[in-house]
N, C-alpha and C positions, 0 to 999 in steps of 0.2 A: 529754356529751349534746348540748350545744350544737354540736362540731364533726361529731356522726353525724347531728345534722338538717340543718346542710346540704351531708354527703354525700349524704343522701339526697334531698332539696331536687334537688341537681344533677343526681341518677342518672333522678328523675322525668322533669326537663328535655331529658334526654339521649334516653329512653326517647321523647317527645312526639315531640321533633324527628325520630326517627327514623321513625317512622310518618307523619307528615307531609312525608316525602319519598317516601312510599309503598311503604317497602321491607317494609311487613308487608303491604300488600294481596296476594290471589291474584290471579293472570295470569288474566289473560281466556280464554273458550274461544276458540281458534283453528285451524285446519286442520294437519295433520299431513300430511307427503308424504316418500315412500323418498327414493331418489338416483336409481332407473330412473325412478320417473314423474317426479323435477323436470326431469332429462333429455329426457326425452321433449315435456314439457309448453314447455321453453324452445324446443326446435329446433322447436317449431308457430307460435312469437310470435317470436322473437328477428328483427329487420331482417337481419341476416347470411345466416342458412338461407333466409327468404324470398328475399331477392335471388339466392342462390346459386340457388334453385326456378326463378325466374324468369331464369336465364342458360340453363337445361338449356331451359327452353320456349323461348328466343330462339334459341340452336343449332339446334333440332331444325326451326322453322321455315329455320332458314336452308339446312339441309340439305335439305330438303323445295324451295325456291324452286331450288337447285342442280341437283339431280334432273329439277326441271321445265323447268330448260334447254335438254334435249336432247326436249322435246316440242315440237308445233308450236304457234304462235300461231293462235288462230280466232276472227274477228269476226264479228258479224252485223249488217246497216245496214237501214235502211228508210227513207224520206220519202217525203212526201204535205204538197203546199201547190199555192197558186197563184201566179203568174208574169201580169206588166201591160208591156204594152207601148204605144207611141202614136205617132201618126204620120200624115203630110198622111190628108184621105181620097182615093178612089178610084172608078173607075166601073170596072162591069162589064163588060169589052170585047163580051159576049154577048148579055145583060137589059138594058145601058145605068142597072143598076141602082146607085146612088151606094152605096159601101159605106165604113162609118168605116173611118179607119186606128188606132182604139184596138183591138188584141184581148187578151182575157185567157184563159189556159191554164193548165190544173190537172194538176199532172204528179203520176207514180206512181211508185214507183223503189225495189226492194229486192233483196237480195243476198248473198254471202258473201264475205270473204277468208282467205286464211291464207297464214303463213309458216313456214318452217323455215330454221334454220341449217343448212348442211349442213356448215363447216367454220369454226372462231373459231378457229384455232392454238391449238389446244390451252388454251384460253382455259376453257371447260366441265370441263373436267378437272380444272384446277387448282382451282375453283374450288370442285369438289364436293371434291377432298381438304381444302383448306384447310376447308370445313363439317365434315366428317368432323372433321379436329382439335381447330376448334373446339365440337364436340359432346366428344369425348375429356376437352377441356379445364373444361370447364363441367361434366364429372361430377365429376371431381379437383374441384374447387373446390367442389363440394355438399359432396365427401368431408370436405376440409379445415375446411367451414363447419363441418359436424356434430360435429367431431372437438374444433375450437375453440369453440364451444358446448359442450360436453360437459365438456371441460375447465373452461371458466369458471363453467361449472352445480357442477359437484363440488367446486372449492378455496369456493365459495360455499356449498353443502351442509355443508361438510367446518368450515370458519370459524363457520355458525350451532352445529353440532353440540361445536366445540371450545367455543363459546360456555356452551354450557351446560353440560359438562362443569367448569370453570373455574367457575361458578357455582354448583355442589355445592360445588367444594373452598370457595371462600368461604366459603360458609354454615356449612361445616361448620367454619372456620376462628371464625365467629359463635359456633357454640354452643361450643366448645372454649372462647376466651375467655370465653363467659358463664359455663360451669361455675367456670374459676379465680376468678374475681371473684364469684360467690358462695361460694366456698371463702376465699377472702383476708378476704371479707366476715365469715365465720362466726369466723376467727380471730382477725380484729381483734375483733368482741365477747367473746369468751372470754379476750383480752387477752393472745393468744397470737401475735400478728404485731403490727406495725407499722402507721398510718395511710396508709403510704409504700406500704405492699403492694396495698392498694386502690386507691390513685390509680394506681399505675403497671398497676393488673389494669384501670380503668376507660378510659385511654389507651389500653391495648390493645384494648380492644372497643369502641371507638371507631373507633379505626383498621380491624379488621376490618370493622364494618357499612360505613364508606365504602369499601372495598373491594369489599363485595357488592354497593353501591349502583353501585358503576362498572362491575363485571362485569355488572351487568343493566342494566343501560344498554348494554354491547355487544354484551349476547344481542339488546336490543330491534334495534338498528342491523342487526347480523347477518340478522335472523328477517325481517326489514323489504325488506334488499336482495335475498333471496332468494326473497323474494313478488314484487319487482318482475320478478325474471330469468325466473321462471316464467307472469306474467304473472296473476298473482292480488293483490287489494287488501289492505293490511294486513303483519300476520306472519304467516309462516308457520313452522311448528315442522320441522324435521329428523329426523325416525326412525331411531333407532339402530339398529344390525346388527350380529349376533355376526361377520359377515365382515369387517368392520375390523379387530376384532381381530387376525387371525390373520398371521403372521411368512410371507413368501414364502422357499420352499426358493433356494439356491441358485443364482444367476444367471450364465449365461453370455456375459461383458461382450462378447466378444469378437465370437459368434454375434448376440446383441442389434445389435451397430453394425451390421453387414453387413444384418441385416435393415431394420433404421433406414433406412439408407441406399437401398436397393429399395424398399422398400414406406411408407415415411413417407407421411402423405396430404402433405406441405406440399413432399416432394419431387416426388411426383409431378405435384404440380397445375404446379407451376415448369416440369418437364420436358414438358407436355403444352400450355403457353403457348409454350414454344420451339418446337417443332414446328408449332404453328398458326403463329406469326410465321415461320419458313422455308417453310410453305407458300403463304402469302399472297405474297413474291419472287415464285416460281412464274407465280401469279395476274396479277403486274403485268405480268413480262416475256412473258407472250402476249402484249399490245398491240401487240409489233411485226410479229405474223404479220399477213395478209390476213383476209379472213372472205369466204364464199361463202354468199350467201342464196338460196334457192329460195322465191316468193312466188306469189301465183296469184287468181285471184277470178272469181265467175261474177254476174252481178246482170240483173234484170228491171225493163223501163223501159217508162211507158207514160202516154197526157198524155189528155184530154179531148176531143184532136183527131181522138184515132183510136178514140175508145167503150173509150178503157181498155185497148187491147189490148197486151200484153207483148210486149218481141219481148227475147232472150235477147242476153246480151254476157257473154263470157267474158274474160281474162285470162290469162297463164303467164311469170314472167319470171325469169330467172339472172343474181342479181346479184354482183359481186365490190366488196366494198373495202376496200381498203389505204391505211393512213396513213403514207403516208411521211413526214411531217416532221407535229412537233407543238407543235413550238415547244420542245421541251428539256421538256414535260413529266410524258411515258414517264416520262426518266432522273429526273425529282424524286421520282418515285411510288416507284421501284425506290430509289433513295439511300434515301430515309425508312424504305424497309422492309428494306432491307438493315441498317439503322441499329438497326431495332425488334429483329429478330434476333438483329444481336449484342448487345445488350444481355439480350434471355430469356436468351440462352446465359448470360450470366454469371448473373444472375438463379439460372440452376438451380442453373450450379454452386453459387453462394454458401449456397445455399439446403440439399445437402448437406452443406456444412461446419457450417454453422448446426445442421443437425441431429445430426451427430458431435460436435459441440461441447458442446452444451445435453445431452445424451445422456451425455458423458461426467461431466457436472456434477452431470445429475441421481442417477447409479449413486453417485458420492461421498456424494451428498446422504441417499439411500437408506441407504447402509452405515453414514451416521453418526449418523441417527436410530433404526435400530436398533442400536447401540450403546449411545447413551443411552437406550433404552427400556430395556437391562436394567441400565444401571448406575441409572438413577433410580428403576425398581424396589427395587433394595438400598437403595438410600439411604430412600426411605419406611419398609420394613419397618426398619431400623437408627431412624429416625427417633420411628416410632413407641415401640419398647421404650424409647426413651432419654427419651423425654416421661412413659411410665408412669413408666420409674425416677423422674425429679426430680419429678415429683408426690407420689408418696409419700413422698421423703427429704422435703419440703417442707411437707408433713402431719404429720410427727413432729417436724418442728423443723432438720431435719439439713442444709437446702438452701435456697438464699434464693430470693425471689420471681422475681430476674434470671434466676436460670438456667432455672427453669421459661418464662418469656418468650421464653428465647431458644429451648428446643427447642422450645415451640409453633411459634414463625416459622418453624424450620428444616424442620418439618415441612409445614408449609403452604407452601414453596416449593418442598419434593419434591417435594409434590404437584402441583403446577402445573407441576414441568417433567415428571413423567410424561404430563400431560396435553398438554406440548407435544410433547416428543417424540413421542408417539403419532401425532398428526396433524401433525407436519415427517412423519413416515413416511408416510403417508398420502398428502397433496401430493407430495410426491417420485414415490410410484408412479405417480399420475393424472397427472405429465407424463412420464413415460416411455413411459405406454398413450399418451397424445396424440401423441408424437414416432413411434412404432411402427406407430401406427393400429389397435392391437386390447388388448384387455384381459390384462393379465398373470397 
């Protein structure tokens, strides 16, 4: 009696602790979101997609400022002040009248000009292609932001939803050991097991509850980073979807790469920085053409001396000029971006291979998480029937407490690599759609 009081004693102490780390409180109510809205909700907040917004808005001005090259300049001027002059005085060779030599004049004076280039060596040309690319290039690069956001929103998605998944099997891994230990429980009073049975059934439900207590602890972390990604306070919950579930038919590795390699956003943005960096060359090496300006100006001028009156002056002039010599630094501009070039060029290539690469990684990765999806399938269902069997031998006497311990464990780690495997598959597909740039 004295050693089941303080079993029990300890089982109390055990029970306290346990709720005072708060693994019996209910979860708070907190907000629920799919995979398209957390998607959708990050690429509105995430810095990356903003920035990328604002590169397409800085292209398009720039293309825009390009465009307006080949318009004319048009000013418009106007002044109105007065003017002091001084000086000996004088007499009036006629009236003999003395007259100051201070006078003051109030002038009037407005006008037009304008210019037009009529020829930069091809200098406008260039300059609107190179906009144009960098327009090109700035959309690839939203593509690529959205793409990588999307990817980072879903292994995020995908991590709180594993989370919780993993937090079933614990719990369930909880009540499995509490049933044995009230079982061990009942046998030791009927004096039909061992005190040995108990303590090692209460070690185990030990060990489970800190195991739920750690797996909700990385639900919280999970639910936590994926309220910040989305840009909401707190946790947020992950919504499960019968379309996870389901096994994609047959992939064609081969067809996959080729597309990878064309249409990848992360290749494209690579190969549409290259082309704006060889068009900018272009851009520099006009510097050594001439330029031909056409300028012109018509203005109305009139002072206090003559009642205001306007008299017209006009302007029209053909200018030419050519920089022959700049000090060496044309050829610095042109080096540097000769420079910028080839380096994109590499840049893209590499950027291909990175993609054939990671491509080829991810399909392994792919094939061998559904494999283990179905062998760790087997292994649960095997699992399971082998926990019934030594449950019951252990009930009748026929099977000692050990082994019933150990197929519980064995099954509780099925279970968790079911639930891993499931989502390595998972992950695996969202960077393939990432690398491909559309949904498989």
């Amino acid at each position: 009696m004295r050693q089941s009081r303080q079993f029990r004693g300890g089982w109390a102490g055990l029970t306290a602790l346990w709720f005072i780390l708060g693994a019996g409180e209910a979860p708070a109510q907190q907000p629920t979101v799919t995979l398209a809205d957390a998607i959708a909700m990050a690429q509105r907040v995430q810095p990356s997609t903003v920035q990328a917004q604002g590169a397409i808005s800085n292209a398009n001005s720039q293309t825009l400022t390009a465009k307006g090259a080949f318009l004319p300049n048009l000013n418009a001027f106007s002044s109105f002040g007065p003017s002091f002059s001084s000086g000996p005085a004088r007499t009036n060779p006629v009236t003999g009248e003395l007259i100051s030599g201070n006078t003051k004049v109030t002038s009037l004076s407005t006008g037009l000009s304008a210019s037009l280039d009529l020829f930069t060596g091809l200098r406008r040309n260039a300059d609107l292609k190179t906009a144009h690319a960098n327009q090109d290039a700035a959309q690839a690069g939203m593509v690529q932001a959205s793409f990588q956001v999307a990817l980072t929103t879903t292994q995020t998605f995908l991590d709180a939803l594993a989370a919780s998944r993993l937090l079933r099997v614990r719990q369930a891994e909880v009540t499995r050991a509490t049933e044995q230990f009230n079982v061990s429980t009942a046998k030791l009073r009927a004096g039909s097991a061992t005190r040995s049975d108990s303590l090692r059934s209460l070690v185990t439900l030990g060990n489970a509850r800190l195991d739920s207590v750690a797996a909700s602890t990385q639900l919280a972390t999970a639910e936590a980073t994926l309220g910040q990604l989305i840009g909401a306070k707190g946790r947020v919950t992950a919504a499960d979807d019968s379309t996870f579930y389901r096994v994609l038919p047959d992939i064609d590795s081969v067809a996959l790469e080729q597309e990878a390699e064309d249409q990848s956003p992360a290749v494209r943005n690579a190969a549409a920085l290259a082309k704006a960096a060889h068009a900018s060359v272009s851009s520099a090496k006009a510097a050594y053409w001439p330029s031909l300006t056409l300028s012109g100006s018509a203005s109305w001028n009139g002072s206090s001396t003559n009642d205001y009156t306007l008299f017209n002056q006009r302007q029209l002039n053909l200018g030419l000029t050519w920089p022959l010599f700049s000090r060496f630094s044309r050829e610095q501009t042109i080096n540097t971006r000769d420079n910028q070039a080839e380096l994109a060029d590499a840049v893209a290539a590499d950027a291909t291979r990175q993609v054939s690469s990671a491509l080829t990684a991810q399909l392994a990765n792919l094939r061998a998480a559904e494999i283990r999806m179905q062998i760790t399938a087997t292994s649960v269902q095997a699992a399971q029937e082998d926990l019934r069997v030594q449950q019951d031998r252990y009930r009748v006497g026929s099977s000692t407490i050990v082994d019933v311990l150990l197929s519980q464990e064995a099954l509780t780690q099925a279970e968790v690599d079911v639930v891993n495997a499931r989502f390595d598959y998972l992950r695996a597909k969202a960077q393939i759609e990432a690398l491909i740039g559309r949904p498989l």
